[in-house]
C-alpha positions in Angstrom: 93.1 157.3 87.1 90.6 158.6 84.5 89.3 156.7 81.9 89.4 157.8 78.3 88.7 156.7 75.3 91.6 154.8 74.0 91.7 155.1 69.9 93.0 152.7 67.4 96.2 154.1 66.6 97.1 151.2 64.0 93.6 152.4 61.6 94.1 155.7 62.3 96.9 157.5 63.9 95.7 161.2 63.4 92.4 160.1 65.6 91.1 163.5 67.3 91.4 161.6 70.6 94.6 160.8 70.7 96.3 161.0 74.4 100.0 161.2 74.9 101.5 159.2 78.0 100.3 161.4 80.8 96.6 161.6 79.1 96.8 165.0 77.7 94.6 165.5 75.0 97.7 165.8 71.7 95.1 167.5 69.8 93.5 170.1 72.1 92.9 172.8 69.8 90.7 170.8 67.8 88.1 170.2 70.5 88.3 173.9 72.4 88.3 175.9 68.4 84.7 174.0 67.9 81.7 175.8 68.7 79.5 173.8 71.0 76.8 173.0 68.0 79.9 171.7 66.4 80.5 169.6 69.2 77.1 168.1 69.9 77.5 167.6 66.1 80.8 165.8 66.5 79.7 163.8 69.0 76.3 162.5 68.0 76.7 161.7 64.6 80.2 162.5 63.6 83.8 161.0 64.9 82.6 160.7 69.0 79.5 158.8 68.1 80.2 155.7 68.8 82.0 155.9 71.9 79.9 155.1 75.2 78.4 157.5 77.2 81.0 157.5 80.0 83.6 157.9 77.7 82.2 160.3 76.6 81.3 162.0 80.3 84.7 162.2 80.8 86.1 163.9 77.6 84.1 166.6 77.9 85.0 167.0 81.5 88.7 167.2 80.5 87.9 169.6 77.8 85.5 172.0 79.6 82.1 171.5 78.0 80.4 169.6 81.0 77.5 171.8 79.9 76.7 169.7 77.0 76.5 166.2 78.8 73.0 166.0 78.8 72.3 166.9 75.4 75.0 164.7 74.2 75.0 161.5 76.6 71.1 161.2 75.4 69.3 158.4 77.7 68.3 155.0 76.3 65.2 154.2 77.1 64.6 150.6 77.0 61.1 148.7 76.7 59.7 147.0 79.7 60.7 143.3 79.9 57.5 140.8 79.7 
């Protein structure tokens, strides 16, 4: 089974990621009617930005924008350890 991201329904039940009981996406049209600036937008600094990476992986797998994974799921590049 896939693994989605799994919003808080109780804070806010009209949450763009909302899945119904066989993961389907309830509000489709909202993610495939963005352009894909809109997207990167969306999910860098708007509603997707704090979800992690693979989350993130796989919603845009399911929605059909595997294209923008890498310029989305940006790398974190961590310091050397001493």
């Amino acid at each position: 089974m896939v693994n989605f991201f799994k919003p808080d329904y109780s804070s806010d039940s009209s949450n763009p990621f909302a899945r119904d009981e066989n993961q389907k996406l309830v509000r489709r049209n909202f993610w495939l009617d963005m352009s894909d600036r809109s997207l990167i937008l969306c999910m860098t600094v708007g509603v997707g930005s704090h979800i992690p990476n693979d989350l993130k992986k796989t919603h845009l797998a399911d929605i059909g924008r595997s294209h923008l994974i890498d310029q989305i799921c940006l790398q974190e590049i961590l310091p050397p350890e001493n």
